[in-house]
N, C-alpha and C positions, 0 to 999 in steps of 0.2 A: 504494500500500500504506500504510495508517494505523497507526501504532504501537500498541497500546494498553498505559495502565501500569497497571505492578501494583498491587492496594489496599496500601495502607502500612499497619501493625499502628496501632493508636491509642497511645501515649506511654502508659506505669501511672501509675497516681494515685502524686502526690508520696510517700513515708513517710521515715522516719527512718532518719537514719547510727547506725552502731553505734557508740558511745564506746570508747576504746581506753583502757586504764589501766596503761600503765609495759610496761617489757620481757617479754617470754616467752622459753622454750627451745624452738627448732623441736625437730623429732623427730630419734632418729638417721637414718634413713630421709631423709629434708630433707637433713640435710648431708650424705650418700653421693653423694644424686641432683645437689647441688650443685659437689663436687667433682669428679662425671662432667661435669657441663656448666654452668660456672661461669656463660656467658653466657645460661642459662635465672633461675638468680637474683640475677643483676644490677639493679639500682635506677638506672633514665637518671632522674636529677633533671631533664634537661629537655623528661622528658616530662610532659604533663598527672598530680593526684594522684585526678580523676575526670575522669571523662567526662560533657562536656556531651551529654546525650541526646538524638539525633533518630529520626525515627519511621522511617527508614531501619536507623541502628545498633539500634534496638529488634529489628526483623525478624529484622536477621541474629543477634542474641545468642538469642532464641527459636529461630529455625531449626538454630544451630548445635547448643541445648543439643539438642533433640528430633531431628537426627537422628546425633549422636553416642550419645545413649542408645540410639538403634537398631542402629546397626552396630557397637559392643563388645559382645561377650559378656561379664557380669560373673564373675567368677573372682577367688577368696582368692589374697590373694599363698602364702600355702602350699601350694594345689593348681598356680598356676600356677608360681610361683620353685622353691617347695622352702627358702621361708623366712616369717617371722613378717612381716617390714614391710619395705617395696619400691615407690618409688616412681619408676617409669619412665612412657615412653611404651606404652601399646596400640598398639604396630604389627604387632603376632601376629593383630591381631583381638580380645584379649581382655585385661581387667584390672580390677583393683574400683577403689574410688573417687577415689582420687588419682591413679589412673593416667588415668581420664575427664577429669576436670576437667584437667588438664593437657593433656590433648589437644586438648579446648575453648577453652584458654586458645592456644593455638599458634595455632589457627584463625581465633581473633578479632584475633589478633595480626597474621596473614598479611591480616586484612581492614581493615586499619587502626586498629584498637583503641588503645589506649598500651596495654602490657603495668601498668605502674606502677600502674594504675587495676584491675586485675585479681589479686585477692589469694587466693593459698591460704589457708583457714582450717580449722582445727579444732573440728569439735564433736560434742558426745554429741549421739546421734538419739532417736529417739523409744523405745527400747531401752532407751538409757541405754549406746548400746556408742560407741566411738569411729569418726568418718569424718566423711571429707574433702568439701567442697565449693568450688564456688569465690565468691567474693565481687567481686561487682562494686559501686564505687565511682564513683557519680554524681552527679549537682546535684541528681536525684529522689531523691536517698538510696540504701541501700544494698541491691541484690538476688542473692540467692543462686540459681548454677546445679547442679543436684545432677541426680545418675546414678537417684536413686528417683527420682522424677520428672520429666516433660515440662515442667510448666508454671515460670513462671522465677518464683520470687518474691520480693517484700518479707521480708527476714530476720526480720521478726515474724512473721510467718504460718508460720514451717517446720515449729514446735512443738521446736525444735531449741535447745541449749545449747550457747553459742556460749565457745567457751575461750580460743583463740586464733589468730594469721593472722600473713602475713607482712608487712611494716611497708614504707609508702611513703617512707620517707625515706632508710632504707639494709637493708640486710641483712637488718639485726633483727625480729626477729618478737616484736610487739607483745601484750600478756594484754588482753581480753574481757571479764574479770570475770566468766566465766562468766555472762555475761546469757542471760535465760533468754527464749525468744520466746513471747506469752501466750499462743500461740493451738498446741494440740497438737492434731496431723494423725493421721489411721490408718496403723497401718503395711502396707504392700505386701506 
C-alpha cells in the first residue's frame, strides 16, 4: 500500500505587519469574556510573537478559517444573548464575529499554533460598522481570518479599518491608528 500526500497550499506572497501605535481600551465585552476565562487572555511571553510560516501551518489556518465559517451560523449577539456585545465561544452552533474568530483561534491553538501570535483585532468593515476578526502575526506579515469570508488574507486587501487588537507583550490591547487597508472589497 503507497501512501500518497496531500498537495500543501503554496506559502502567500510576503506583505506587511500592521504598525501598532501606543495602548488601546479592549471593549467591555473583552474584559467580561476575560474574567470568564482568564487563561483564554493570557500572554505566554515564551511563546513565539509570530509564526514562522510553513506550507503545512498555511493549510491548516485556510482550512480552519473556511470551515468554521461553514459550521457557525452567524447570529447578533442581541438575537442570540438578548444583549448588545458578547463575546463567547459558538458552541450552540451559532455566533457573529468575535465569537468565530475565537473559535478559530482555539483551533489553531489545539493544532499547534502559539496563541501569542494570534490576535483579536478591531475594525470598521466595509460599512463603516464595527467587527471583529482575527489577526494573524507572521515573518510573511500580517493576515486576517474573518467570518465574511473564506479566503485568508493580507490585512491590506480587506478594505477594512483597522483600530485596534490585542497586544503580544501583555494584556494590553495595542491602537492601529486606524490604518486604513487600500484596497476596499464588496460587501457580502
Amino acid at each position: 500500500m503507497t501512501a500518497v500526500a496531500e498537495p500543501l497550499l503554496p506559502l502567500p506572497v510576503a506583505a506587511e505587519a500592521i504598525p501598532s501605535q501606543g495602548r488601546a481600551f479592549p471593549t467591555s465585552a473583552w474584559i467580561r469574556f476575560c474574567e470568564d476565562r482568564p487563561d483564554e487572555c493570557a500572554v505566554d511571553l515564551f511563546q513565539q510573537a509570530r509564526i514562522n510560516l510553513s506550507p503545512s501551518q498555511w493549510r491548516a489556518i485556510v482550512e480552519v478559517n473556511r470551515r468554521v465559517n461553514a459550521m457557525i451560523l452567524p447570529v447578533t449577539d442581541q438575537d442570540h444573548w438578548g444583549v448588545l456585545d458578547r463575546w463567547d465561544y459558538p458552541d450552540d452552533g451559532m455566533g457573529d464575529c468575535e465569537d468565530i474568530q475565537l473559535l478559530k483561534r482555539r483551533l489553531l491553538t489545539k493544532a499547534g499554533l502559539p496563541q501569542r501570535a494570534m490576535r483579536m483585532a478591531v475594525v470598521l468593515d466595509e460599512k463603516g460598522e464595527g467587527h471583529a476578526v482575527l489577526m494573524l502575526l507572521t515573518d510573511r506579515g500580517d493576515f486576517i481570518l474573518d467570518n465574511k469570508r473564506n479566503e485568508v488574507l493580507p490585512w491590506q486587501e480587506t478594505g477594512y479599518v483597522y483600530h485596534k487588537r490585542e497586544g503580544t507583550n501583555s494584556a494590553a490591547w495595542v491602537a492601529l491608528g486606524d490604518m486604513m487597508a487600500p484596497i476596499v472589497t464588496a460587501n457580502r
